[in-house]
C-alpha positions as CSV (number, residue, x, y, z in Angstrom):
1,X,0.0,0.0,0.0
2,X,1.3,3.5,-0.9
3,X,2.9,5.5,2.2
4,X,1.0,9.0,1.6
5,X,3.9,10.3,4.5
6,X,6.3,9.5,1.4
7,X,5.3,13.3,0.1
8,X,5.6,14.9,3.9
9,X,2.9,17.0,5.6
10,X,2.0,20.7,6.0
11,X,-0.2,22.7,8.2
12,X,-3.9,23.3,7.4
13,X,-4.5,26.0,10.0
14,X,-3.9,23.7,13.3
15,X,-3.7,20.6,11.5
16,X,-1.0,18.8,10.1
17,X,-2.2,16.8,7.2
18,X,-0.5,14.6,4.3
19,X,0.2,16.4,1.4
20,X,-2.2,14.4,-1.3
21,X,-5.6,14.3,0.2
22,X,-9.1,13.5,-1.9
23,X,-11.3,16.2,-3.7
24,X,-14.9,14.7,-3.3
25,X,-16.7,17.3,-6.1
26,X,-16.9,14.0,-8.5
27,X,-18.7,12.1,-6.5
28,X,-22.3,14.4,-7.5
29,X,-23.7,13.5,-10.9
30,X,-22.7,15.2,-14.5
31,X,-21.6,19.2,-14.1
32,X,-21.4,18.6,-10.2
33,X,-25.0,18.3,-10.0
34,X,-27.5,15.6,-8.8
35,X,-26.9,11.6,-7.4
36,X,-24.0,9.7,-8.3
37,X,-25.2,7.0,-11.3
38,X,-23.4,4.4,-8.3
39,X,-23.8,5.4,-5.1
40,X,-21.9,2.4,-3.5
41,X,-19.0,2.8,-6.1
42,X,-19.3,6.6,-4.5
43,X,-19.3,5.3,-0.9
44,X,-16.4,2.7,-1.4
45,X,-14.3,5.5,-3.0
46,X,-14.4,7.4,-0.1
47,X,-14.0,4.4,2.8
48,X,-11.1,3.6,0.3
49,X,-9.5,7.3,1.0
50,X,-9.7,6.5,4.2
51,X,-8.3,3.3,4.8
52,X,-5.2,4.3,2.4
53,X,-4.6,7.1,4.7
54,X,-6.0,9.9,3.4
55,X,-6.5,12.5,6.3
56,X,-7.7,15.8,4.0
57,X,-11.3,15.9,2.3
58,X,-12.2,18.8,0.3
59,X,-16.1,19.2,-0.3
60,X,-19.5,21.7,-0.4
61,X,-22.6,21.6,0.1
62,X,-23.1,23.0,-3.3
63,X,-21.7,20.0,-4.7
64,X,-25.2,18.1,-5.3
65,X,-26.1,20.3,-4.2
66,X,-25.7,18.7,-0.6
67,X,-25.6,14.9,-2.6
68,X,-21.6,14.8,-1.9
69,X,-21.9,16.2,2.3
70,X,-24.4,13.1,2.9
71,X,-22.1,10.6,0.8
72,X,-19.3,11.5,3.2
73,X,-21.5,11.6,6.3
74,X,-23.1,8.2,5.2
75,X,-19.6,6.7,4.3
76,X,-17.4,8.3,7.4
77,X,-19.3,9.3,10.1
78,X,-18.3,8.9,12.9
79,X,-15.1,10.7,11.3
80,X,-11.5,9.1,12.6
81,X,-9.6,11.7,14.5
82,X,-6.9,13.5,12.5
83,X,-9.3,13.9,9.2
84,X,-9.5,17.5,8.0
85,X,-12.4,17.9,6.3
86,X,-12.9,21.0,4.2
87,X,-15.7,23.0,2.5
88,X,-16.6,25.5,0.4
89,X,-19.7,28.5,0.7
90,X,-20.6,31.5,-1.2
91,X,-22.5,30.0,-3.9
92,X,-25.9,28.2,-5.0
93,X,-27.2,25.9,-7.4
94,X,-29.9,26.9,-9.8
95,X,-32.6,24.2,-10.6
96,X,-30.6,24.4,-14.2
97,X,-27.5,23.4,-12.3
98,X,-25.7,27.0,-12.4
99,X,-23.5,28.9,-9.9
100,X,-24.9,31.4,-8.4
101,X,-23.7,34.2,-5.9
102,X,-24.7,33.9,-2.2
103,X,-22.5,35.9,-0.4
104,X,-25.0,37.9,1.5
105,X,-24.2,37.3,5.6
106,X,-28.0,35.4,5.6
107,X,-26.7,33.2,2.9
108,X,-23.4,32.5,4.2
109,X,-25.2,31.7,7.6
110,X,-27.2,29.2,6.0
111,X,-24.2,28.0,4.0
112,X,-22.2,27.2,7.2
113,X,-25.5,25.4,9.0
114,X,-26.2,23.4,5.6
115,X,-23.0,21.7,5.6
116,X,-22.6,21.1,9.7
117,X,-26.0,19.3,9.3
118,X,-24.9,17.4,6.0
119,X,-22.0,16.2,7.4
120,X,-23.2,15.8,10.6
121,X,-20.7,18.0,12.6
122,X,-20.9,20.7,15.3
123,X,-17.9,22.8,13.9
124,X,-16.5,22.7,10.5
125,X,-12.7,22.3,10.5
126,X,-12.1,25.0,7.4
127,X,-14.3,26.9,5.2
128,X,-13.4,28.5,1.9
129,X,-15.0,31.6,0.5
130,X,-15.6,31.1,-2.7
131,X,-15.1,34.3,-4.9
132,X,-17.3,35.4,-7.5
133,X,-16.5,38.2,-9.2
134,X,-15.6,35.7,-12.5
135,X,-16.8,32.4,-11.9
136,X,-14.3,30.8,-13.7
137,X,-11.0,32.5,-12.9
138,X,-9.7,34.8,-9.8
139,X,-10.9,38.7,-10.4
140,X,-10.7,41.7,-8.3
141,X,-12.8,43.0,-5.8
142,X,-13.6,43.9,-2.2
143,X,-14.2,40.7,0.4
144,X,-14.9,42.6,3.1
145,X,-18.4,42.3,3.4
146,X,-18.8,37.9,2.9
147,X,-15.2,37.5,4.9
148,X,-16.6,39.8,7.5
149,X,-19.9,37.8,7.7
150,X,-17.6,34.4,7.6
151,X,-15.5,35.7,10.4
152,X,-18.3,36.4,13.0
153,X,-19.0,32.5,12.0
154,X,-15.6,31.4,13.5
155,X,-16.4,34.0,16.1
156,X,-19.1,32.1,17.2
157,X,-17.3,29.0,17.4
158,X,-19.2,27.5,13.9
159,X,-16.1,27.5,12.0
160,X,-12.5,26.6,12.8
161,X,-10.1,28.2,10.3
162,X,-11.0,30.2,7.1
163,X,-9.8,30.1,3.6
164,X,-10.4,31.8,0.1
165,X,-11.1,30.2,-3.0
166,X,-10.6,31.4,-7.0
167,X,-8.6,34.8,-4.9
168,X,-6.0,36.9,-6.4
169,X,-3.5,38.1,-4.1
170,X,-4.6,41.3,-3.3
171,X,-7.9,39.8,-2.1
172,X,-5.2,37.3,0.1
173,X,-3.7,40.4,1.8
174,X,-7.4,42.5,2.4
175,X,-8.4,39.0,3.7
176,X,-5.6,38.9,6.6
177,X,-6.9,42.3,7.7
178,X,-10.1,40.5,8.7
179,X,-9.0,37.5,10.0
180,X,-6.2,34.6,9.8
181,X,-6.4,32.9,6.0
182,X,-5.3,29.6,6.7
183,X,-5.5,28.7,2.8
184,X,-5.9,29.5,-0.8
185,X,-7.4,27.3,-3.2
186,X,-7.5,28.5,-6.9
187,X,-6.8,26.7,-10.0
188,X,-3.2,25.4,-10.7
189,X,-1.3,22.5,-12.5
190,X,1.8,21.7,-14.8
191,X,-0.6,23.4,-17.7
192,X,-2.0,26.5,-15.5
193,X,0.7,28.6,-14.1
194,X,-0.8,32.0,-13.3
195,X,0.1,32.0,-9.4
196,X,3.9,30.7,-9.6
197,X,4.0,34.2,-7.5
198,X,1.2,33.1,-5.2
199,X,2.1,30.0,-4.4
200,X,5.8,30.7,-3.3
201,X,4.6,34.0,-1.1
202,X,2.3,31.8,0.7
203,X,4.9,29.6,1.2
204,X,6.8,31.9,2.5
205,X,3.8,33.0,4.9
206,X,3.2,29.4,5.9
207,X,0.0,28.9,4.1
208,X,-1.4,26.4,2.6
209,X,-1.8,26.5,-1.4
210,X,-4.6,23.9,-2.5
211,X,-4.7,23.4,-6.1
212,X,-7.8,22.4,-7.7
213,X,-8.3,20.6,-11.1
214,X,-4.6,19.6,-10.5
215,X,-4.8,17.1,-13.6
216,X,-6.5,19.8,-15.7
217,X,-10.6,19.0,-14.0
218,X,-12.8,19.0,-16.8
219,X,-10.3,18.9,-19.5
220,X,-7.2,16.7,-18.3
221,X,-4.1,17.3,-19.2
222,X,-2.8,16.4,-22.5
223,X,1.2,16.9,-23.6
224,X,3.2,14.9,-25.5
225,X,5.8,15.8,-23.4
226,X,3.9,14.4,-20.1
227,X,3.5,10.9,-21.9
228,X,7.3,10.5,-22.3
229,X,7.9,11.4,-19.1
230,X,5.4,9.3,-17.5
231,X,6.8,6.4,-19.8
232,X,10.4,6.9,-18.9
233,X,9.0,6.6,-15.1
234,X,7.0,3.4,-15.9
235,X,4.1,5.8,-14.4
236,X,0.5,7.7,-15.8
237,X,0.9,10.8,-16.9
238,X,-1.6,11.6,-14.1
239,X,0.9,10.4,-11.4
240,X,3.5,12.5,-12.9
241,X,1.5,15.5,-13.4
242,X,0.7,14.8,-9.1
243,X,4.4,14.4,-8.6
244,X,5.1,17.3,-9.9
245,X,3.1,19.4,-8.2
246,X,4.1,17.8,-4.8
247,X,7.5,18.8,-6.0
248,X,6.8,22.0,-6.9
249,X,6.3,23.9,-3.5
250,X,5.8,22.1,0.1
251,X,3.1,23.9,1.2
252,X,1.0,22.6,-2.1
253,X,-2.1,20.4,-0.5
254,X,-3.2,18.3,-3.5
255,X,-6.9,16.9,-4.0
256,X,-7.8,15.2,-7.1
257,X,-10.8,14.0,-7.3
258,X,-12.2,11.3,-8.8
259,X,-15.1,8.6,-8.8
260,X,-13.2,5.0,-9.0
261,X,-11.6,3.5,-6.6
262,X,-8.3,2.0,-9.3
263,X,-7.9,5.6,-10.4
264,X,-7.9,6.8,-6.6
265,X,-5.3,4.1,-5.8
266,X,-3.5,5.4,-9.4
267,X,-3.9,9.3,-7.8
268,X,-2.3,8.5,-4.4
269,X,0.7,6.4,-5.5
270,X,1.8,9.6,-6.5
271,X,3.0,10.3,-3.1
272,X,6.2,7.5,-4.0
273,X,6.8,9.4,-7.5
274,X,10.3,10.5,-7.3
275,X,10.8,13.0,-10.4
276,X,14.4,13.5,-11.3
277,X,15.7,17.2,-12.0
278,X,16.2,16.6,-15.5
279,X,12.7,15.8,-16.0
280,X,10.9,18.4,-13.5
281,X,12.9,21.1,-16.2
282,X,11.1,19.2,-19.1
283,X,7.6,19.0,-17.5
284,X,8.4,22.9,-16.6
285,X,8.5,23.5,-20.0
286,X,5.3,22.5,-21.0
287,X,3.7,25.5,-19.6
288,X,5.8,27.6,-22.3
289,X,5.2,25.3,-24.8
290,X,1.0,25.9,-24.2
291,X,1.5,29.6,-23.9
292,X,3.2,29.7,-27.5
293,X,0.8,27.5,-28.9
C-alpha cells in the first residue's frame, strides 16, 4: 500500500495533514449536480480514501447540491480523529444546475448550517470563500463584506479556520486584515501557471496553497511531453502530473478528485513518485510550450 507520509505534511490552520488528500466534487452527478449514477462505487471511493490514509477531504454543500456532504456523512461518520475535512460556501445551485452568488451574511449563515447538518458535525474544521466576481478564474474586488460575515461565523465557534477560493493576491492580503487565511485554493497545475508568484509568497507565509483541477478538472491534461515522461517513469501521466506538483512547493495540499476507486489508488501512488531534475525542467516547459501555442 502507498505510504501518503512519502510526500511529507504541512499545516492546514492547526492541523498537520499529508500532502495528497481527496477532492470529493466527482462524487455528485454530470456538471457537479445531482446523485452519483453508483452510489456504493461513491461510498467505497471514499472508505477507500480513508483506509489508504487519506487525512484531507475537500467538499461543499453546493456540490449536489448537498448529494456529496451526505455521501461523506453516510460513508465516514463517525469521522476518525486526524481527518481535515474541508468546504466551500458563497455560492448556490440553480434548478438548471448553475452557480450562483450567495454571499450575502444570511446566505453565508445558511451555508455554514447546511453543511454542519450534512456532514453531521458541530464545527467545520475550514471553510473557503468562494469568490465570484468571474466564476471561472480569480478577479478583483472587495471581500470585506462575505469574509466579514464568515469571520463572525468562526467567532461564534461554527467554524475553525477560514480560507479563500478562486482569490487573487490582493484579495489574500485585504483577507488577513479580517481574519487569519489559513489557505488558498485556486486553479493550478503543470498546464495552469498564473500564481507561480502566489504560491511561493504563501509559502513563505506558511499557508497552505490547494490546487484544484490539478490534472486539468474537466479537460485533463494532454502533452506529448507528459507521456514520455510518465513512460520513462513506468508511471500515468496523471501520477506524474501529481508528482510534480508535490514537488513544486511544500506547502502545495493536492486533492484530485475522482469517482473509482483504481484511479484513486493510481492518484495517491503519487506520493512515491520520485521525479528527477532533469525531467521536472522538461515537464516545466510544458507550460511555455501551451503559452506559444
Amino acid at each position: 500500500m502507498t505510504d501518503l507520509s512519502a510526500a511529507g505534511t504541512f499545516a492546514l490552520g492547526d492541523h498537520p495533514v499529508k500532502r495528497l488528500g481527496y477532492g470529493a466534487m466527482q462524487l455528485a452527478g454530470p456538471g457537479v449536480f445531482g446523485p452519483p449514477k453508483d452510489r456504493a462505487g461513491a461510498i467505497a471511493v471514499l472508505r477507500e480514501a480513508v483506509e489508504r490514509g487519506v487525512d484531507h477531504i475537500d467538499t461543499s454543500d453546493f456540490y449536489g447540491p448537498h448529494v456529496t456532504n451526505q455521501l461523506i456523512r453516510e460513508a465516514l461518520h463517525p469521522y476518525r480523529d486526524g481527518l481535515v475535512i474541508v468546504t466551500k460556501v458563497g455560492a448556490l445551485r440553480g434548478p438548471d444546475g448553475s452557480w450562483n452568488l450567495a454571499q450575502s451574511a444570511s446566505q453565508l449563515v445558511d451555508a455554514v448550517h447546511s453543511n454542519l447538518r450534512n456532514l453531521g458535525l458541530e464545527v467545520l474544521d475550514v471553510v473557503n470563500l468562494r469568490l465570484m466576481f468571474d466564476v471561472h478564474h480569480p478577479a478583483e474586488g472587495s471581500i470585506e463584506a462575505p469574509l466579514t460575515a464568515l469571520a463572525e461565523l468562526q467567532r461564534r465557534g461554527l467554524v475553525r479556520h477560514v480560507g479563500l477560493s478562486n482569490a487573487t493576491a490582493r484579495q489574500v492580503e485585504e483577507g488577513r486584515r479580517i481574519t487569519d487565511i489559513v489557505c488558498v485554493q485556486n486553479q493550478f497545475n503543470l498546464v495552469q501557471r498564473a500564481d507561480d508568484a502566489l504560491v511561493d509568497a504563501l509559502g513563505a507565509a506558511g499557508t497552505a496553497y490547494v490546487p484544484f483541477f490539478p490534472l486539468g478538472g474537466f479537460t485533463p491534461l494532454q502533452s506529448a511531453a507528459l507521456s514520455d515522461v510518465a513512460r520513462e517513469l513506468s508511471a500515468t501521466p496523471m501520477q506524474v502530473a501529481l508528482a510534480w506538483l508535490l514537488q513544486r512547493a511544500p506547502n502545495l495540499l493536492l486533492i484530485p478528485g475522482t469517482s473509482s476507486v483504481a484511479h484513486l489508488r493510481e492518484n495517491l501512488a503519487a506520493a512515491e513518485l520520485a521525479l528527477p531534475r532533469e525531467l521536472v525542467a522538461r515537464l516545466d516547459g510544458i507550460a511555455a510550450d501551451q503559452a506559444r501555442a
